[in-house]
N, C-alpha and C positions, 0 to 999 in steps of 0.2 A: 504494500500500500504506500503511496506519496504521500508523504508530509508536508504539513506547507506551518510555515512559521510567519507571521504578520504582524509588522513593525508600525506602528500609526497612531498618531496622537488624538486623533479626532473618533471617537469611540462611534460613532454611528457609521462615519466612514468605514470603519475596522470592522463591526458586524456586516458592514454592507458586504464586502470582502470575505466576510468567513461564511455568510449563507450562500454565497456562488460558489466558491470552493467547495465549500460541501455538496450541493444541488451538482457540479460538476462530478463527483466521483470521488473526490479527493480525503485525506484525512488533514484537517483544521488544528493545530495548538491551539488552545485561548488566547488570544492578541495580546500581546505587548503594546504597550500603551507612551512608553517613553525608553531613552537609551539606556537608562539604570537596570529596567525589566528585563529590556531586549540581553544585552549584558549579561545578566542573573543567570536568565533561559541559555545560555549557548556557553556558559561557563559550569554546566550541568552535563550529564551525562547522556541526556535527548540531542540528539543530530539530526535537526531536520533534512526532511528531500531536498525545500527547496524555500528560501527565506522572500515575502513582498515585504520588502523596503521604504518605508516613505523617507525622502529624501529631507524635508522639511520636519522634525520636531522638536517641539516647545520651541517654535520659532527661531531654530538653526540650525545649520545644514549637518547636524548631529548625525545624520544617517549616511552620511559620506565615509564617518569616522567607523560605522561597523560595518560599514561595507568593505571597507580596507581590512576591517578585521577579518570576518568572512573569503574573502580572495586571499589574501597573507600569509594565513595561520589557519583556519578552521578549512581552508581547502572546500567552501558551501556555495554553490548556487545560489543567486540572488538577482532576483528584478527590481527595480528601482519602481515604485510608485510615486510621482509627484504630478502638481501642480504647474510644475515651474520648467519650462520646458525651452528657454531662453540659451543661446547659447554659450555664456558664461558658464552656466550652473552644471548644463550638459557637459563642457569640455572640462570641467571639474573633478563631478561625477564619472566619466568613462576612464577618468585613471584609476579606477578602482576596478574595472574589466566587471561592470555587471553582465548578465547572460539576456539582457532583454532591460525595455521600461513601460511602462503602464501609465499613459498621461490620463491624469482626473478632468474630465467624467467617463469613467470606463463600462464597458458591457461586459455582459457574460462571455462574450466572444472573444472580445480582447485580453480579456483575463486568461482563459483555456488557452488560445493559441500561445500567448507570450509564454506561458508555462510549459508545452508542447514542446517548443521551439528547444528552451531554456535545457530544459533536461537530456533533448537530445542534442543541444550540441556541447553538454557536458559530459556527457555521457561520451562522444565523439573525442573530446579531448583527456578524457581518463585511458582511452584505450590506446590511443597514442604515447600519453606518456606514461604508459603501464611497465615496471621491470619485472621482469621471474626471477622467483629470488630463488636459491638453492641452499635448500638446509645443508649442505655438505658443508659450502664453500663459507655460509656466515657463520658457522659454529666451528669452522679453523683457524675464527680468529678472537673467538671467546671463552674466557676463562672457565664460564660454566655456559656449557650448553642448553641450545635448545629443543626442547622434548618433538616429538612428533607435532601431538596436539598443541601446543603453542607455536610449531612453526606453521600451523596450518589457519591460529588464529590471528599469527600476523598476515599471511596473504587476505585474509578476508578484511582486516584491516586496510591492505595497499587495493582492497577493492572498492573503498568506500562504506564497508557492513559498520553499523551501529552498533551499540550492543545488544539490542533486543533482535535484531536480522542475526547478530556472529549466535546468541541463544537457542535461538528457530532451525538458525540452518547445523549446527553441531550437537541440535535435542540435547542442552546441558539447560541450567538455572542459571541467573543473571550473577548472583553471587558466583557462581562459575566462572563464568565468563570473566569478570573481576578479577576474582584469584590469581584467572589462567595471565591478565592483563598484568598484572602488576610485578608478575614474575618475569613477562618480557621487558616491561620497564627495566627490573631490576639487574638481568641479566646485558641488556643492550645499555645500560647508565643512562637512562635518559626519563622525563618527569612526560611526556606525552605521547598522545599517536603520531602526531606530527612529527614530531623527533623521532619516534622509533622505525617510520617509515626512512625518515633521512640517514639515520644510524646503515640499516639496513642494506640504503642503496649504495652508502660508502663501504660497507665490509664485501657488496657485490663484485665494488669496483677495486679492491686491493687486489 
């Protein structure tokens, strides 16, 4: 199921947005309402599919800053939702490489396809920069190795799996999954997925 995360300070706007998504097919987080929320939510262990963005809240261009987060660091899809479609704001905005924007007042329609679009052409760009990793060759260059099942939960890792997708698809508990997570941390020295993907593609490339 797609996830969809939704960034917007204007709370009617934001249910407007979560009853299409949902009436679309999709599965809805409860909206984030400001960048403290937004923040909170993505500094958590939920990863959404795919983040709507408003470009504008509490009257600054605050969504610029997690949109950089998101493309950066969290490695997440994101459309920009705004208002403000000027081309300052846009040539601003697209140094943050969103996957699409959604100018307000939007439809059903333009929401779907931007979304559509969104996933698959990140989707297209994960498969590109996808590396096989080879538990041989990363575990030759660590002190304590790694097991079957943890090298199989990092590939689901460099797949983009969440932890409730790495749970479903390995039929283990989340607490599992966790366990198995932290033991890669510990073994690869590193505090994330992000890192541990980076770790990984550097002991590829020794």
């Amino acid at each position: 199921m797609t996830t969809v995360l939704i960034v917007e300070d204007d709370p009617m706007i934001a249910e407007d947005l979560f009853g299409i998504v949902k009436k679309l097919g999709f599965d809805p987080y409860e909206p984030c309402y400001s960048k403290e929320e937004a923040l909170q939510f993505l500094n958590g262990h939920k990863k959404p599919s795919i983040v709507l963005l408003d470009i504008n809240l509490d009257g600054e261009e605050s969504g610029i800053e997690i949109g950089r987060r998101l493309n950066e660091q969290l490695h997440t899809p994101f459309i920009y939702v705004t208002s403000y479609s000027d081309t300052a704001t846009v040539k601003t905005a697209s140094k943050t490489q969103p996957l699409g924007y959604i100018v307000k007042p939007f439809t059903s329609a333009s929401v779907y396809s931007a979304i559509e679009i969104a996933l698959e052409n990140h989707s297209q760009k994960n498969k590109n920069n996808l590396v096989s990793f080879s538990l041989e060759k990363i575990n030759k260059s660590l002190p304590t190795p790694l097991t079957d099942r943890e090298f199989e939960l990092l590939q689901l890792i460099n797949d983009g799996s969440n932890n409730t997708e790495i749970s479903d698809k390995l039929f283990v508990s989340i607490n599992t999954t966790k366990k198995h997570l932290k033991n890669i941390f510990a073994k690869l020295d590193v505090t994330s997925r992000t890192a541990a993907i980076a770790a990984a593609r550097k002991l590829m490339e020794a």
